[in-house]
N, C-alpha and C positions, 0 to 999 in steps of 0.2 A: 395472525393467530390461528393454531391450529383448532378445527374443528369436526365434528359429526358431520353427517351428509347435508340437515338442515342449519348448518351454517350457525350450529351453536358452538362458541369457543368450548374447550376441555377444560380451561380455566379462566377465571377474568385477571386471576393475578397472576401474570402475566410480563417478566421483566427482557428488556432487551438488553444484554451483556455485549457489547463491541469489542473489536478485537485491543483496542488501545485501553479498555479496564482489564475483559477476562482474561488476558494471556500475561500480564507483567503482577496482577493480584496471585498466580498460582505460582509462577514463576520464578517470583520477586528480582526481572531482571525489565529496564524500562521498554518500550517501546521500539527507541532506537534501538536498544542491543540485542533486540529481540530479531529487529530488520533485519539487521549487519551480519546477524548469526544464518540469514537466510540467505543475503546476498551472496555473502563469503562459497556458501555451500553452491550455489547457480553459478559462481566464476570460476569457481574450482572445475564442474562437474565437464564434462565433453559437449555436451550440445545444453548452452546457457539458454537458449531461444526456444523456449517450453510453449510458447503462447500460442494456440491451435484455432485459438475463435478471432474472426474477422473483427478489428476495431472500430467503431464509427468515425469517417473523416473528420467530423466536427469535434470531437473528442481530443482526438491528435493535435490538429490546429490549437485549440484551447490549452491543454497539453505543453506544446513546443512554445505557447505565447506566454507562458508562465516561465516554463525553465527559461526562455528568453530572457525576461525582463527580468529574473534575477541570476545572470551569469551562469547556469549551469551549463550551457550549452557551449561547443564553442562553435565558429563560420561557418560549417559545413553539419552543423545540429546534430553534433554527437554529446554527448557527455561529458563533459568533462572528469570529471571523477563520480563514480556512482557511487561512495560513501559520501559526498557532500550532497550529491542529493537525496540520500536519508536521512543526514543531519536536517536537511532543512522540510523536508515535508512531514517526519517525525517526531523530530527532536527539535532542540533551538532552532529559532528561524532563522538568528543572527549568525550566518557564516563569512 
C-alpha cells in the first residue's frame, strides 16, 4: 500500500484488482482471449524475444517441470504450440 513518508497508508481501503479480473471486467473479453490477443501480436512482431531481465534458474526448472508433465513441451523443450499453452495456464486446464 501506498503511503506518506511515515509509513501511513493514503487509504486503508484499499483493493487489489489482478490482471485475470481488471482486464476481461473492462474489456468483456476472457483472460484467455485477452493472452492470445498478446501472443498473436509477439509472433507477428520481428524480434518476439522482448524479455531484457535475467530469469532465475530455479524458475526455469520449475517452469520446464511443469510444461513437462503436462505435454507442452516437446524432446528438445520447445513448445509445442504456444496457444495451448495459454489454454492451459489461463483458460481450461483440460487440453
Amino acid at each position: 500500500m501506498k503511503g506518506n513518508r511515515a509509513k501511513v497508508p493514503y487509504s486503508y481501503n484499499t483493493e487489489l484488482w489482478f490482471s485475470d479480473y481488471f482486464w476481461p471486467f473492462f474489456s468483456n473479453y476472457s483472460y484467455e482471449e485477452i493472452a492470445v490477443l498478446v501472443l498473436d501480436v509477439l509472433l507477428e512482431s520481428e524480434n518476439p524475444y522482448l524479455v531484457s531481465e535475467e530469469i532465475p534458474p530455479e524458475l526455469l526448472d520449475s517452469f520446464r517441470k511443469c510444461c513437462r508433465e503436462n505435454e507442452l513441451l516437446d524432446d528438445k523443450d520447445c513448445f509445442v504450440d504456444p496457444h495451448k499453452l495459454i489454454k492451459y495456464f489461463c483458460g481450461n486446464k483440460s487440453i
